[in-house]
C-alpha positions in Angstrom: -36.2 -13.2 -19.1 -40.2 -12.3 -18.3 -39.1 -10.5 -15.3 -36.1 -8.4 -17.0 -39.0 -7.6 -19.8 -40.9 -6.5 -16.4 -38.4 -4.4 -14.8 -37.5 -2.6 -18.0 -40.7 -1.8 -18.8 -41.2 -0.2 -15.1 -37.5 1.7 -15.3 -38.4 2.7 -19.2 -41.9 4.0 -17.8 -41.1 6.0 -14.8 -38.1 7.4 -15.9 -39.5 8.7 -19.2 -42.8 10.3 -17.2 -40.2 11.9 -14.7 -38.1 13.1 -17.6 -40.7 14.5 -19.1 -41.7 16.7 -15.8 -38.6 17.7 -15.0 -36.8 18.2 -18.2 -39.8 19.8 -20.2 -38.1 22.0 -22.5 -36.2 18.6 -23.6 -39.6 16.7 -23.8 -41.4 19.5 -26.0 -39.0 19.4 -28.5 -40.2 15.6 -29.4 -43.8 16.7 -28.6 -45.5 17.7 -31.7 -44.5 14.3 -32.8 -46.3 12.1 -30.8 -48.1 10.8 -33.7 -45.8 9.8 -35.4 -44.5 8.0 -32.2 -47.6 6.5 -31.7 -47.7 5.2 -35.8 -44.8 3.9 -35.3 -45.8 1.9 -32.0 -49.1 1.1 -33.4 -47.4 -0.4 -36.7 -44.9 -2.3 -34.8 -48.3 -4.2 -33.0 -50.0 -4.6 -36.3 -47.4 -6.4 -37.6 -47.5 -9.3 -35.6 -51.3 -10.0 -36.4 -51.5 -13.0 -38.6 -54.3 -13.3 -41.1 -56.1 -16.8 -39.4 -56.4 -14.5 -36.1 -58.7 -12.2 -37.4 -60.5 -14.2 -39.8 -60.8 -16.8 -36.3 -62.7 -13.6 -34.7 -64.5 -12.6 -37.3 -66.1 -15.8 -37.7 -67.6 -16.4 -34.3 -69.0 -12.4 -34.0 -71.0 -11.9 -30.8 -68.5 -11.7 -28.2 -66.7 -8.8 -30.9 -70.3 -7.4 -31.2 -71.3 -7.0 -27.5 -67.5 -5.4 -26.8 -67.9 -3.4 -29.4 -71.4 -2.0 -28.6 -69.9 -1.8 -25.4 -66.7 0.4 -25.9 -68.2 2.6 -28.8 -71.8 3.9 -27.1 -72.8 2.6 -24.1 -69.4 3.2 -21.9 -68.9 6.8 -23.1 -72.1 7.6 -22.9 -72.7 6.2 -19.5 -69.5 7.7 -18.4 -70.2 11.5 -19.8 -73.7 11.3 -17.7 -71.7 10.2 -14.5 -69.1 12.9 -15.3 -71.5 15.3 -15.9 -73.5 15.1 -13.4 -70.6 14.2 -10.5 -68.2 16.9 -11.6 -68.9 18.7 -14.7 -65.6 19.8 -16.4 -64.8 16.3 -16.5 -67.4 15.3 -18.4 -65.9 15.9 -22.2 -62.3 15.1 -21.0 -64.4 11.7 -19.4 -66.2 11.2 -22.9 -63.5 11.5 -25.5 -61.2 9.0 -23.3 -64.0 5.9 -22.8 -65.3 6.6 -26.6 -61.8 6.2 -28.1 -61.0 3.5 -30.3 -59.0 0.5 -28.5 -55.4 0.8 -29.0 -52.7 -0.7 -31.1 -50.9 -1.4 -28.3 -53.2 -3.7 -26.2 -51.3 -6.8 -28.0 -48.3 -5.2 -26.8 -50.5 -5.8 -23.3 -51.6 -9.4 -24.0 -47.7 -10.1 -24.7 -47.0 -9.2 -21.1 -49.7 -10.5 -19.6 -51.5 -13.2 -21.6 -55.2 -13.0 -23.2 -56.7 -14.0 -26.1 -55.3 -12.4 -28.9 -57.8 -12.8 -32.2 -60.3 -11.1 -29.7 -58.5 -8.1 -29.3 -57.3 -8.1 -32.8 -61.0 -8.2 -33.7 -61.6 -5.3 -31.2 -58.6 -2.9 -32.6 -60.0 -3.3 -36.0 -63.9 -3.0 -36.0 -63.6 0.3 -33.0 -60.4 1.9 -35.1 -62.9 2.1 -38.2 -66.0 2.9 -37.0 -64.3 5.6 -34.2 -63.6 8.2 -36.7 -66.9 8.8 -37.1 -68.9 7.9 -33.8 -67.2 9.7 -31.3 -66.9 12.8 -33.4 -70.9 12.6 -33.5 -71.2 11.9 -30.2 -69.0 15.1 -29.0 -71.5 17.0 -31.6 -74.8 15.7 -30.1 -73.3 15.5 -26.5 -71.2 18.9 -25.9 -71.6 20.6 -29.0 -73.6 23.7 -28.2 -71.0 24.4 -25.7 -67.9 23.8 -28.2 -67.5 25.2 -31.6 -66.2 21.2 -33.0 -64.5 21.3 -35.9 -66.4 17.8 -36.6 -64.5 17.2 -40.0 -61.0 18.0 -39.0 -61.4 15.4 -36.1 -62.7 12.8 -38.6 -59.6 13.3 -41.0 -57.2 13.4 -37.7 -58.2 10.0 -36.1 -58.7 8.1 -39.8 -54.9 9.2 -40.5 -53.5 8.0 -37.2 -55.3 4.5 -37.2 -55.6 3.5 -40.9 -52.1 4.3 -41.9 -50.0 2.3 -40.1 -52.7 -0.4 -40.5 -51.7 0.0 -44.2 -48.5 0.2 -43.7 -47.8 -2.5 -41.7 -49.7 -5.2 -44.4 -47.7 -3.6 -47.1 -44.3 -4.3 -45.0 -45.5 -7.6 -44.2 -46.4 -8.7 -48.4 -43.7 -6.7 -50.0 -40.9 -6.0 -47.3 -40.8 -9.6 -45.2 -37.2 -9.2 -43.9 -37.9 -5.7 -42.8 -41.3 -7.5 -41.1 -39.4 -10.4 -39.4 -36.8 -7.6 -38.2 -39.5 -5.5 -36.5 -41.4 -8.8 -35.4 -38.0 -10.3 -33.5 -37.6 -6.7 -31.9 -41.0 -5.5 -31.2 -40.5 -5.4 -27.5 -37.2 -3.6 -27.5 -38.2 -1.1 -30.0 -42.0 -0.8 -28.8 -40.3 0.2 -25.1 -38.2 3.1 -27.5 -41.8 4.9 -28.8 -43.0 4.3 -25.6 -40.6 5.9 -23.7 -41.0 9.0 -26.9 -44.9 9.4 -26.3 -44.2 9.6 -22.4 -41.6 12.5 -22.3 -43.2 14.2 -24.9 -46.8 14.0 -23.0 -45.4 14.5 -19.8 -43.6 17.2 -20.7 -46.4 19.4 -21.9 -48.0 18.5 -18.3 -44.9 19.6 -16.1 -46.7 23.0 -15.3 -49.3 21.3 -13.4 -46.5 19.1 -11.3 -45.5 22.7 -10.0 -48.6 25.2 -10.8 -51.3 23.7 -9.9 -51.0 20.6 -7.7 -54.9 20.1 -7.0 -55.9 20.1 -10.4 -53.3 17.4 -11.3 -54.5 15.4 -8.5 -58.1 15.1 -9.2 -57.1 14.5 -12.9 -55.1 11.5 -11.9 -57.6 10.3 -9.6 -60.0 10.5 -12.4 -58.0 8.7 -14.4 -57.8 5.9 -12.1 -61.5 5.5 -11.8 -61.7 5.3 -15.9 -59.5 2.6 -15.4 -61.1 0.8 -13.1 -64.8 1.6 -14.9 -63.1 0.8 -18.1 -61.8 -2.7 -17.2 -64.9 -3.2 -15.3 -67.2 -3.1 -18.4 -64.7 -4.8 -20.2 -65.4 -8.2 -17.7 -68.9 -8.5 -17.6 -69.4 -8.0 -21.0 -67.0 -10.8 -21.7 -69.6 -14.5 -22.4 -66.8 -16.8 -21.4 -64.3 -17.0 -18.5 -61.8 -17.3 -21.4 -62.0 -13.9 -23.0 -62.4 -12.0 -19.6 -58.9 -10.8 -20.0 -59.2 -10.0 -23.5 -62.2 -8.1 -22.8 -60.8 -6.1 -19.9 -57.6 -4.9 -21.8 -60.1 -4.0 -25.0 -61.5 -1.7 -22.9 -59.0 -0.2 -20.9 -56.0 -0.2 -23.1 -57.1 2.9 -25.5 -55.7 5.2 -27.9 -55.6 7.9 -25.0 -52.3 9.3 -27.1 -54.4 10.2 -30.0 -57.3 11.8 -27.2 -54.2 13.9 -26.0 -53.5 15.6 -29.7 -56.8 16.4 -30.6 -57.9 17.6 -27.6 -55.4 20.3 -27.2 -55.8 20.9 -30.7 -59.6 21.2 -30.5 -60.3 21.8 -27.3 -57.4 23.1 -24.9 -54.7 21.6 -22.6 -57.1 21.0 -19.5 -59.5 19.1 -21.6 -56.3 16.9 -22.5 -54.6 16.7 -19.6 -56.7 13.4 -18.7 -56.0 11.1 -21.1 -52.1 12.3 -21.6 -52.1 11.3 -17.4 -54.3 7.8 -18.1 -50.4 6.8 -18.8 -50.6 6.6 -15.0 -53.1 3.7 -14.6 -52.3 2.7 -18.5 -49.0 1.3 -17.5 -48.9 1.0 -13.5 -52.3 -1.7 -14.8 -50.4 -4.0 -16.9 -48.8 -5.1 -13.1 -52.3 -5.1 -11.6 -53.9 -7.5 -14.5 -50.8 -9.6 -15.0 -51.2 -10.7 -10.8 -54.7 -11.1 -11.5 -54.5 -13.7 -14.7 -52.0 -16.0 -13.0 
């Protein structure tokens, strides 16, 4: 069963990426949805969460406060110095990715792979509702003489996408249980449907560089790879125990990089976005990579 999960996760990944390349006018037509894709997928997470797992993190605070602290100022901002001064374009594109909040779909992750749960719960919540208003104000203090940030519209953009399916998917649980235990039962099969959505959709808006301009897609990838890697790095040392090191490593590198895509191409331009709609790459090819290193 594990390993059919396993193989349609990898079919439903790559096909939906390739899809996306080569059938872009298909793929841009489901585009300007993508977050509503991504609400959808992030509600269908939150409503697995049961209440004892966050109050269980919550109580015991200082592995949630270090990660926290970690993933909201000192990873971005370490990473936007390295980025600036290795390879300067890369540096905002490198900033808004590692300052995003972590996603709604790292329990997705921890279903695949294992981890401790509560921890990432914790994680989701506290960076989802203090993002809105700390990476915005780091872009302003970092990059904004050389950006004209429209520093509200940003703030109203990310608090839409992350607190309303966290309302929603509360409501649905107190007032609409049958509809919760339907979406709880079919999470995975309907989780791989938004997935596969967000994918063509991204992918699609990227097919030009397949094509156009193969050496700027290739050092955007490889960038990608080394967030990853950076990412999941922090994530384990800042973890106390031995226990939450998985936890820790998927808070950090499984990221709302969905979200990072729309507001960057809103605000800023495709190149600027064209990193964290290709951290799909290492987002998804990583689940493989973290499951053989937890067993």
């Amino acid at each position: 069963m594990r390993q059919n999960k396993d193989a349609t996760l990898a079919v439903a990944i790559a096909g939906s990426m390739s899809a996306g390349v080569l059938l872009p006018s298909a793929g841009l037509m489901v585009e300007p949805y993508l977050l509503v894709w991504l609400g959808a997928l992030l509600f269908l997470n939150l409503i697995k969460l049961e209440a004892s797992d966050i109050v269980s993190t919550f109580a015991r605070p200082r592995q949630l406060a270090i990660l926290s602290l970690v993933k909201l100022l000192v990873l971005p901002l370490a990473m936007y110095v390295l980025a600036y001064v290795v390879y300067r374009p890369f540096a905002l594109p490198v900033l808004l990715l590692s300052g995003i909040s972590t996603g709604l779909g790292a329990p997705f992750v921890v279903n695949i792979v294992g981890g401790r749960l509560p921890l990432i719960v914790g994680m989701i919540i506290t960076t989802s509702l203090a993002v809105p208003f700390v990476l915005p104000t780091l872009v302003y203090v970092l990059a904004g003489s050389e950006f004209d940030i429209p520093l509200l519209h940003m703030i109203v953009l990310l608090s839409a996408a992350l607190f309303l399916p966290l309302a929603a998917s509360w409501l649905t649980r107190k007032y609409i249980p049958k509809a919760s235990d339907f979406a709880h039962k079919n999470s995975f099969t309907l989780s791989i449907v938004f997935v596969v959505l967000i994918n063509f959709g991204m992918f699609a808006g990227l097919s030009g560089y397949f094509f156009a301009d193969q050496e700027f897609l290739l050092q955007t990838i490889l960038v990608t790879v080394l967030c990853f890697a950076a990412f999941g790095f922090a994530g384990f040392v800042s973890s106390i125990s031995r226990n939450e090191r998985t936890a820790g490593l998927i808070s950090m590198t499984y990221v709302n990089n969905t979200l990072v895509a729309v507001f960057a191409a809103q605000f800023f331009g495709p190149h600027v976005a064209a990193l964290a709609a290709l951290y799909n790459i290492p987002y998804y090819a990583g689940i493989i990579v973290i499951k053989k290193m937890s067993r």
